[in-house]
N, C-alpha and C positions, 0 to 999 in steps of 0.2 A: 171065620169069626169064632169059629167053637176052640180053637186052640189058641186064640188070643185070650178068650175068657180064661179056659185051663192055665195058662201063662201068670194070668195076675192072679189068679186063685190060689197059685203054687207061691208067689213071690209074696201074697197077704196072708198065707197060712205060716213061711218064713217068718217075717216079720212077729207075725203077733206071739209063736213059739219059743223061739231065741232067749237064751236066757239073760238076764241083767246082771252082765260083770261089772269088775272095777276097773272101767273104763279107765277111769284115773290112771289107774296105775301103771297103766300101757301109753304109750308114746305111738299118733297116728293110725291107730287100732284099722279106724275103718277105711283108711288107706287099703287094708285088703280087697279091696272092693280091685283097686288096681290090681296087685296082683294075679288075682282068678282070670283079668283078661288079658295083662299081657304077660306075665310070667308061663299061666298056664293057659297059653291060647286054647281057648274052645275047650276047655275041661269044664264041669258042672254046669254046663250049658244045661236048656231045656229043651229035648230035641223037636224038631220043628216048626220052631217059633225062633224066625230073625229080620227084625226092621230091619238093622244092620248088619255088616259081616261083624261077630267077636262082640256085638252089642248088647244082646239078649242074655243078663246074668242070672246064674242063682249063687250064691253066695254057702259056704259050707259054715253055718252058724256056732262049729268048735275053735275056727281060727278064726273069724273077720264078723265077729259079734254087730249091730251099731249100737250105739247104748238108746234110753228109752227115748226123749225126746226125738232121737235124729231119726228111729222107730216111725215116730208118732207121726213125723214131716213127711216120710216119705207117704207112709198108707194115704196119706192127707191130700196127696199131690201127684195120682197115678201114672206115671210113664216115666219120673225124675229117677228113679233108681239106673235106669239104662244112660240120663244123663249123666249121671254119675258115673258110672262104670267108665263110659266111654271120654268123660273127660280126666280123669286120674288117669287112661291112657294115654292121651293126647299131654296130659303133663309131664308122665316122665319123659316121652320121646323128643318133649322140647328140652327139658334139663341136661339129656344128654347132646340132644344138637349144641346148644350153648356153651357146653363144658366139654364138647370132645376133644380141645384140644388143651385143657388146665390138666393139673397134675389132678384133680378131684375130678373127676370125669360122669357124678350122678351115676354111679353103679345100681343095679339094681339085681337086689338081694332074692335070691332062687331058694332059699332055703326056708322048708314050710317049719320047722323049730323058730324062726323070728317073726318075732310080730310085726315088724314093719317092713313093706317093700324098700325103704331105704335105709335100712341096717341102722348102724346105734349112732347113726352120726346126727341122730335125732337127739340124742340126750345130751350135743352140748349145744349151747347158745350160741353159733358162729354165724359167720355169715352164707354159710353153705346153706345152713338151714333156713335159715332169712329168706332165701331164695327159693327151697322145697315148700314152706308155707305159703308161700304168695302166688306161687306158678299153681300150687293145688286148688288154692281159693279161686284163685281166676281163672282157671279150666271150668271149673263146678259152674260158677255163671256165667261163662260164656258160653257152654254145650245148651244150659238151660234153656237162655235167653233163643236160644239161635231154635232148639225144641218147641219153646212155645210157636214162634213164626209157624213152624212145618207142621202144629198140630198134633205132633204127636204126648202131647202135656194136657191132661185133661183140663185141670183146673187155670188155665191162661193160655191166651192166643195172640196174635197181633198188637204191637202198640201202637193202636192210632190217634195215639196225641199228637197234637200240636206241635213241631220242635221251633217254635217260632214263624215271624214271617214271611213269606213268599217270594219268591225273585221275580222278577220282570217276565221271563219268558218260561219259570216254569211253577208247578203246583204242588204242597202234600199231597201222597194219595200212598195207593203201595201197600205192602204190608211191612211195616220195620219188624224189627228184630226186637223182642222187650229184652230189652237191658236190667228196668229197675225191678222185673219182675226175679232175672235169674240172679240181679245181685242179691235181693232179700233174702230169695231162697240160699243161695252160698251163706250168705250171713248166719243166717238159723243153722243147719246143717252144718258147718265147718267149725261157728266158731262152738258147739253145744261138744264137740271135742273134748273141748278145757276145761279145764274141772277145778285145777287149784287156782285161785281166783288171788291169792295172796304170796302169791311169789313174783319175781320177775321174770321167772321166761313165761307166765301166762302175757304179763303184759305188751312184752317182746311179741308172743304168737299171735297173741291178738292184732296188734298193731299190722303184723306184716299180712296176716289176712287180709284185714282189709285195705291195704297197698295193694293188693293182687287183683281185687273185684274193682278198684280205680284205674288200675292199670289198662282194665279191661273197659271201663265206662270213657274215660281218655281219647280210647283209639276209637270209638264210632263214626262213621264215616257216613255219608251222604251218598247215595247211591240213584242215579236217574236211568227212564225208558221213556225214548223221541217219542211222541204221536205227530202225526201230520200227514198230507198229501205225497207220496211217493218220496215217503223220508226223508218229509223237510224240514221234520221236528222243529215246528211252528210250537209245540209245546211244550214241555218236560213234567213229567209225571215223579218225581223223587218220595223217600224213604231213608231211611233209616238203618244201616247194616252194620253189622258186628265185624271187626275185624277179623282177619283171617291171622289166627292161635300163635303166628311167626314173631308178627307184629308185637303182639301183648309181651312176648316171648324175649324179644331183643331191648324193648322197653326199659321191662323186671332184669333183662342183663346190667344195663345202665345204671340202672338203682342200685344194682350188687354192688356194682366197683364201686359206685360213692357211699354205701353203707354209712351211717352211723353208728355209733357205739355207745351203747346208754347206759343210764343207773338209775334204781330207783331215787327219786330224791327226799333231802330231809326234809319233811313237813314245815319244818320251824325257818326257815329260812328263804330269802324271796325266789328261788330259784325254785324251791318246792311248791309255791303259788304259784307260779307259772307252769308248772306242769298239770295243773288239776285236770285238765281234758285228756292227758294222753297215760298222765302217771308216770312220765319218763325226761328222762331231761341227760341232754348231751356229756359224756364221762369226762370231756374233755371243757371247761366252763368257756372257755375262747370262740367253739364251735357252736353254730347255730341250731335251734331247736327243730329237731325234725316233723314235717310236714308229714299230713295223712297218706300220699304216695312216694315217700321214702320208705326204705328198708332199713331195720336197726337190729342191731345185736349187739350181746353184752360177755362174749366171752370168745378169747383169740380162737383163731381155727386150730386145729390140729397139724403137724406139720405130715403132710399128705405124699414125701419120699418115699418112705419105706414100709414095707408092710405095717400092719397094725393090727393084730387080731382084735383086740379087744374093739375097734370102731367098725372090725369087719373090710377094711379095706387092703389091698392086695399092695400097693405105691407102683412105682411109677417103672416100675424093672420089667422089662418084656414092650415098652410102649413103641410105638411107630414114631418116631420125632421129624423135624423136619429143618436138615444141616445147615440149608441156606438160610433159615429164621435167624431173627433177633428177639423175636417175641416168645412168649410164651411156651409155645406149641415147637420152640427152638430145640434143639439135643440139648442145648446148653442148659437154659431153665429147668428144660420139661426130666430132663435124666438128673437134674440136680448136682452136678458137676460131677457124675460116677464116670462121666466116660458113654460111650455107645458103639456099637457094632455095626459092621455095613456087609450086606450080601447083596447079589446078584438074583434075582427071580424071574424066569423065563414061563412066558405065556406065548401060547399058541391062540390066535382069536381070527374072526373074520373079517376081513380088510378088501377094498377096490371091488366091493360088489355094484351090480349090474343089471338091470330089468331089461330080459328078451324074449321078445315078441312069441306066442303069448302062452305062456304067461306063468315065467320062472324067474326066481332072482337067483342069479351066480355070484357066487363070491372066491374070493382068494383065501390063502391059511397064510394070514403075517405072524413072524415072532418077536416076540415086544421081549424087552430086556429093558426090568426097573433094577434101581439100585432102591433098597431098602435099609434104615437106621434103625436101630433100636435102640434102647436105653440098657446099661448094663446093670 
């Protein structure tokens, strides 16, 4: 108990310290909250204080400022900073599952000179980003949500409203998961980021935020436990459960590939009244107006080949491809028609093992021989 106290006492003396930059002028800022756990696994930790493994953050208040409101939310709402930490890691490890096999593969930036765990590919309006916005907002309320059930969220626990009527043979009860709890919180916290309120990529980041906290309210699912006589679940007892981060994950994939492409519109014309709720309307006047869980952007991607210092990205030279593809993740696509290279790589591994009596497992030494592609 005494170093849980010391724990938040460290994390509330953080917070109320930290100085108030120009948030603005930083792209993702408190994204670094990601990096400290997964860049720098278990650095600035507090030592011996951890709910979870990698969970328990302190933050180095020179690189990963939050500005004042996001401040304000967290002291407000004891135990979400660890939500936080821990769901900006749970995001990039999806962006990179999702993208492992695109030429853009959601790199993530080791270098403590940049202020964003995902390099500059933040400063253009693509659809790469479309997707780093939406998978971040819906990590934040989904860790929350799923925080509050477990109790460790002081300020909310359980949601046990009503999700409607009963079935025949089974009842609410349970503990769900509060969904509208973590999305509020992601709303406050995520979007209190944005600062230029008069351009188009706020209303771009705005929008795809909240696609990502939908993406995540979408996938709830109903989750039952039998009661009865010798498990004849005569009853059902259901709830409420958050989906499992995959789910949300391949979702916000879907939405990538159909992106939208927007623009602001002219006020004076009826295309511009029709956008007064979102501020955005389709680049294309043919195309239909994007819904609150689509993803939009408003400026082509970068072509993701060949190095790029300037976006920080390395392309696609050195990748593992795969010769039999037609897709994507192809030699063809993914090397960009440079060509690619094939070797031979010999592994020694444990094969035809055996449990004998008692009590040893034996195994054999097989040698695997992969053939390996690269891109040139």
């Amino acid at each position: 108990m005494k170093l849980v106290c010391t724990f938040w006492a460290v994390v509330l003396l953080f917070l109320a310290v930290v100085p108030v930059e120009r948030v603005h002028a930083v792209i993702g800022r408190w994204w670094g909250i990601a990096s400290t756990v997964a860049v720098q696994e278990h650095a600035n930790m507090v030592p011996g204080v951890a709910r979870k493994p990698g969970s328990t953050i302190m933050l180095d208040p020179k690189k990963h400022p939050l500005n004042k409101k996001q401040r304000r939310l967290v002291r407000r709402n004891p135990g979400t900073l660890e939500s936080i930490g821990t769901g900006a890691m749970l995001a990039i490890k999806e962006c990179q599952h999702q993208f492992s096999n695109r030429r853009w593969n959601c790199p993530v930036n080791t270098n403590d000179h940049v202020n964003s765990v995902f390099g500059n590919i933040l400063k253009r309006g693509c659809r790469e980003t479309a997707f780093i916005y939406a998978v971040m907002s819906a990590a934040v309320a989904h860790e929350v949500g799923r925080n509050c059930a477990e109790g460790t969220i002081e300020t909310c626990s359980c949601d046990y409203r009503s999700k409607g009527p009963a079935g025949e043979d089974w009842e609410w009860g349970g503990c769900s998961d509060n969904v509208e709890f973590g999305k509020q919180f992601a709303k406050q916290f995520v979007d209190a980021g944005e600062k230029t309120k008069d351009s188009v990529r706020y209303l771009v980041n705005m929008h795809n935020n909240e696609a990502g906290r939908v993406a995540v309210a979408e996938n709830l699912r109903r989750e039952c436990k039998c009661h009865g006589m010798s498990g004849s679940c005569t009853l059902k007892t259901c709830w409420m459960r958050l989906p499992n981060f995959r789910d949300v994950g391949d979702s916000l994939k879907e939405k990538f590939d159909g992106a939208s492409k927007v623009a602001v519109p002219d006020i004076g014309n009826n295309r511009g009244s029709r956008a007064k709720v979102t501020g955005l309307v389709p680049k294309n006047s043919r195309h239909k107006f994007p819904t609150d869980n689509d993803l939009v952007y408003h400026e082509r991607s970068p072509n993701f080949c060949r190095n790029n210092p300037r976006l920080g990205f390395e392309g696609t030279r050195g990748r593992e491809c795969n010769v039999t593809s037609r897709g994507l993740d192809g030699c063809d696509l993914l090397c960009c028609g440079r060509g690619y290279a094939t070797r031979q790589e010999v592994t020694k591994e444990r094969c035809n093992c055996t449990f004998q009596w008692c009590c040893q497992v034996k195994c054999e030494e097989c040698v695997r021989t992969k053939t390996i592609h690269t891109c040139l």
